[in-house]
C-alpha positions as CSV (number, residue, x, y, z in Angstrom):
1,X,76.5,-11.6,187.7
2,X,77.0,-10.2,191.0
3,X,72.9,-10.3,192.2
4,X,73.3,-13.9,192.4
5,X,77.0,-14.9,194.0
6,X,76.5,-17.6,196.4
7,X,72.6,-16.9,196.6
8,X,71.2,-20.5,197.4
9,X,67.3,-21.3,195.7
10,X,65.2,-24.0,196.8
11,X,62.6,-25.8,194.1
12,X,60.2,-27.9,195.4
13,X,58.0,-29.6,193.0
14,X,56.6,-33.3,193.0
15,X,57.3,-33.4,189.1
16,X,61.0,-33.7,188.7
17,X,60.8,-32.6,185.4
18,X,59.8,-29.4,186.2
19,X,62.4,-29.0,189.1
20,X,65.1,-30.5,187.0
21,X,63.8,-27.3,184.2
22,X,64.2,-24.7,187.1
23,X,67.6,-26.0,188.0
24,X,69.1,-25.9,184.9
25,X,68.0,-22.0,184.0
26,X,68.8,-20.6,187.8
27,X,72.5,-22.9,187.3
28,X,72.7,-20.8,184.2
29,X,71.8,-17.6,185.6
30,X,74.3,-18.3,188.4
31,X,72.4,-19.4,191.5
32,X,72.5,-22.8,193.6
33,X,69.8,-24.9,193.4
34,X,68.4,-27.3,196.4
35,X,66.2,-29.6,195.1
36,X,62.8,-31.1,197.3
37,X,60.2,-33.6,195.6
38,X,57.8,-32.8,198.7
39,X,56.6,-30.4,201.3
40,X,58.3,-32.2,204.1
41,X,61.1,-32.6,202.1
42,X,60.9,-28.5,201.2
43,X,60.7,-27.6,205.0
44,X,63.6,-29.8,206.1
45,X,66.2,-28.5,203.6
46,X,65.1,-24.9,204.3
47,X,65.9,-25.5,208.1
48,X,69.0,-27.2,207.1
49,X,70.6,-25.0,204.7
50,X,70.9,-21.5,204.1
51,X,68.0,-20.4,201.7
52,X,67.8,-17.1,199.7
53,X,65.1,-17.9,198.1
54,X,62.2,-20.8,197.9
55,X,60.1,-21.5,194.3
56,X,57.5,-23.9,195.8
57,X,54.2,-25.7,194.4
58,X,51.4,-25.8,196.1
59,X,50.4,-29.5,195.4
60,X,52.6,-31.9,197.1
61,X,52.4,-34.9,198.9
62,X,53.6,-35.8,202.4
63,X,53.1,-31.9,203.4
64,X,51.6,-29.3,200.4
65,X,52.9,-26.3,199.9
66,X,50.9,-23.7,201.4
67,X,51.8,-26.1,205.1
68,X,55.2,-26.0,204.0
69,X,55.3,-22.8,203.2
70,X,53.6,-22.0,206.9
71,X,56.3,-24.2,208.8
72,X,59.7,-22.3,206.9
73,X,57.6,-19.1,207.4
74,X,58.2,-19.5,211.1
75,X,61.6,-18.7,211.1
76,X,62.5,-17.2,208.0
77,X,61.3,-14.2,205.7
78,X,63.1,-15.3,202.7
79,X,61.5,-14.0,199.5
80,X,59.2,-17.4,198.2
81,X,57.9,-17.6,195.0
82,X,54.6,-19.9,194.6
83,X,54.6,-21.9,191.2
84,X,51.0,-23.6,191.0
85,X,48.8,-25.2,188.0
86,X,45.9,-23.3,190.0
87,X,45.2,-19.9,188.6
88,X,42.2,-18.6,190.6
89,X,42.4,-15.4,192.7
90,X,41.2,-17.4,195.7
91,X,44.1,-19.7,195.2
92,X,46.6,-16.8,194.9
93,X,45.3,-15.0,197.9
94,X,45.4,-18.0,200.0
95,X,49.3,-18.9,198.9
96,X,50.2,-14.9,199.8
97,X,48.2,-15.3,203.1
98,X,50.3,-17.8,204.3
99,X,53.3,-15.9,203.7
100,X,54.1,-15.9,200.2
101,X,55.9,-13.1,198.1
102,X,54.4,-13.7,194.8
103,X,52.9,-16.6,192.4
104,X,53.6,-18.1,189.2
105,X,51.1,-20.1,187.2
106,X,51.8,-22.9,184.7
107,X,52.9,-23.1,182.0
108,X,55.8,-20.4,182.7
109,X,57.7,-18.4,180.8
110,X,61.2,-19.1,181.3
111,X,63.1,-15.5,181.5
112,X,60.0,-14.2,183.4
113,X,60.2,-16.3,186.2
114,X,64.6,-15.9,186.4
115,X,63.6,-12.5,186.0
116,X,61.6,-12.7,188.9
117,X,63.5,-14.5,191.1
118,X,67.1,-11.4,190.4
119,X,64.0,-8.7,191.1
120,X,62.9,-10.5,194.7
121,X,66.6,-11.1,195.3
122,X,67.4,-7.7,194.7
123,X,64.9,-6.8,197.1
124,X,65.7,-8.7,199.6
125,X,69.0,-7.9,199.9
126,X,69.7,-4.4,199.1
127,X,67.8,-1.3,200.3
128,X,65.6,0.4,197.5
129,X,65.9,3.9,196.6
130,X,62.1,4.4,197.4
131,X,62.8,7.9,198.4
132,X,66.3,8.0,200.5
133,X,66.7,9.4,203.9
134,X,68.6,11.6,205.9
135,X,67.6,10.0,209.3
136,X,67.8,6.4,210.2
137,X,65.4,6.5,212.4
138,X,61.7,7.3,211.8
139,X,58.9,7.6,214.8
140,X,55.6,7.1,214.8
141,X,53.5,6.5,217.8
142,X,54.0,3.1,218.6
143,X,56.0,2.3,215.3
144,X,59.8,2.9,215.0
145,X,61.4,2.2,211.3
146,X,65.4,1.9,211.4
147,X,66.4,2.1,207.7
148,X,70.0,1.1,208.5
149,X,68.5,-2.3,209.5
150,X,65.4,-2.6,207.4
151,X,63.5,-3.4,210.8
152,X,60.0,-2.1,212.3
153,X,59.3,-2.0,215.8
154,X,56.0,-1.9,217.5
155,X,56.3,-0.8,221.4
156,X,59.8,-1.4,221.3
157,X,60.0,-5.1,219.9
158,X,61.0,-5.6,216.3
159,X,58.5,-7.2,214.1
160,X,58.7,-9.8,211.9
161,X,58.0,-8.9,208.5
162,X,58.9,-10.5,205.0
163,X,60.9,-9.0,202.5
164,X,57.9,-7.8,200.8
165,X,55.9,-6.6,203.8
166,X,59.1,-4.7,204.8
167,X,59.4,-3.1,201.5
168,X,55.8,-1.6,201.7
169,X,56.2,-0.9,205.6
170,X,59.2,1.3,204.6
171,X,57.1,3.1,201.8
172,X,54.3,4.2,203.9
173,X,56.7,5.0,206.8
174,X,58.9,7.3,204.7
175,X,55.5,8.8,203.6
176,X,53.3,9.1,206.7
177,X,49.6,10.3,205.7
178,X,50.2,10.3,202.0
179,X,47.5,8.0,200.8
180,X,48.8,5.1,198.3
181,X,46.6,3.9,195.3
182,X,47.1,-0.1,195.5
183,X,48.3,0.2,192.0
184,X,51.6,2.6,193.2
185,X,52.4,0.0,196.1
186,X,52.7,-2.9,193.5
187,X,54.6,-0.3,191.0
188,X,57.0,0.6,194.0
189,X,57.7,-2.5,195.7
190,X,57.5,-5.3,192.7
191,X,59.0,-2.8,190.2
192,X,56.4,-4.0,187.5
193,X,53.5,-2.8,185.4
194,X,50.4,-3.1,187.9
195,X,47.2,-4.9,186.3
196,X,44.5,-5.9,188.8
197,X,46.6,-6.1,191.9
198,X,44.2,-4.9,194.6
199,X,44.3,-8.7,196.1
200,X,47.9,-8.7,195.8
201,X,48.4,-5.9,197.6
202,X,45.2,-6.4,200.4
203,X,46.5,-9.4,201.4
204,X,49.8,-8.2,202.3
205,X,48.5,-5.0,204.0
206,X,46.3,-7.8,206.3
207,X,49.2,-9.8,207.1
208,X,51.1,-6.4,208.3
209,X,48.4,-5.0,210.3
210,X,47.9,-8.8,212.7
211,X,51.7,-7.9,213.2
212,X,51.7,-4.3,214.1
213,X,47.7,-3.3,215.2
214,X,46.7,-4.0,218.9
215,X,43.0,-5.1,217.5
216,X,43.9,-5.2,213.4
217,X,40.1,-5.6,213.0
218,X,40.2,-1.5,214.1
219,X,43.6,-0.5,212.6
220,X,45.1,2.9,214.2
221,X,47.8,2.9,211.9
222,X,47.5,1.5,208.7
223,X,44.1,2.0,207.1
224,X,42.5,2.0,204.1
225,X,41.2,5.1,202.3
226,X,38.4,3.8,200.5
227,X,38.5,4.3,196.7
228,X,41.7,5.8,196.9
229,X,44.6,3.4,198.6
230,X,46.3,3.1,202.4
231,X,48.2,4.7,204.5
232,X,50.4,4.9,207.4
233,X,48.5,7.5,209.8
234,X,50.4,9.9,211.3
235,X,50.6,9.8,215.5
């Protein structure tokens, strides 16, 4: 399958039996699999080797995930994929606060979760056809979106987004003042059916504003429309 040639995935899970499952399907599907029994153990691998993409649980010893998941966010925005036992929002929106692209709960279903790792993948490494463009380049006040490089720039320095904060960055961009219902962005960028994913989707519009508002507690560019979605404002 060509998605996955020489894409590299890192499990981390303190039950081997579980990381040993998770192997053995991504092997099948194609992918490499790194293999980390710990936090610590997660972090130093992802440093070491060249990750495409992390599947990581959030209860670990030595370091747990949501500190490991902090520490590889530092200098990487590869897609990561949260597999927990803990099925609470407030659980959820703490893993995608800390830099997470999505979550998992246990007990998984097998092709869902391969499934989900080819869509992040795909994301991650090709440009979607949200709308296309004619110009590379698109301006905004202090913003500047280069499509050729899937990069944002705020007063002339790029920003560091993740794969999924790009994807909805490039949305609103390519649709300045348009106002999206939370329930489009997830239908857009995760290319699935959207059921109760205002948290999904607030969390990640918080992360991007710390990174691109002067004072994100008064956000000049992306607000919120309430009862009807966000928006990039126009400038």
């Amino acid at each position: 399958m060509e998605e996955t040639d020489r894409k590299t995935i890192l499990v981390a899970d303190d039950d081997r039996e579980i990381v040993y499952a998770i192997a053995v399907m991504l092997e099948r599907a194609g992918y490499r699999v790194l293999r980390a029994y710990d936090g610590l153990e997660a972090a130093e691998a992802a440093e070491k080797n060249e990750i495409h993409l992390l599947i990581i649980d959030l209860m670990m010893p030595r370091m747990d995930g949501l500190a490991a998941i902090a520490k590889i966010r530092e200098k990487n925005n590869l897609p990561i994929l949260i597999l927990s036992a803990k099925s609470e929002d407030a659980d959820k929106i703490l893993g995608l606060s800390v830099g997470a692209d999505d979550y998992i709960t246990k007990p998984f279903n097998p092709a869902e979760l391969v499934a989900r790792v080819q869509s992040h993948l795909r994301r991650y490494t090709r440009l979607g056809d949200i709308h296309g463009a004619k110009e590379n380049v698109i301006v905004n006040g202090r913003l500047t979106y280069r499509l050729d490089e899937r990069t944002l720039y705020a007063d002339g320095e790029p920003v560091r987004l993740t794969a999924t904060e790009t994807k909805i960055v490039e949305l609103l961009m390519l649709n300045p003042g348009r106002v999206f219902p939370a329930e489009e962005i997830y239908r857009r960028v995760w290319k699935e059916p959207a059921f109760s994913v205002e948290n999904t989707v607030m969390v990640h519009i918080r992360r991007i504003r710390e990174k691109i508002e002067l004072d994100p507690s008064a956000p000049e560019y992306l607000t919120v429309v309430w009862g009807f979605g966000y928006e990039i404002k126009k400038h």
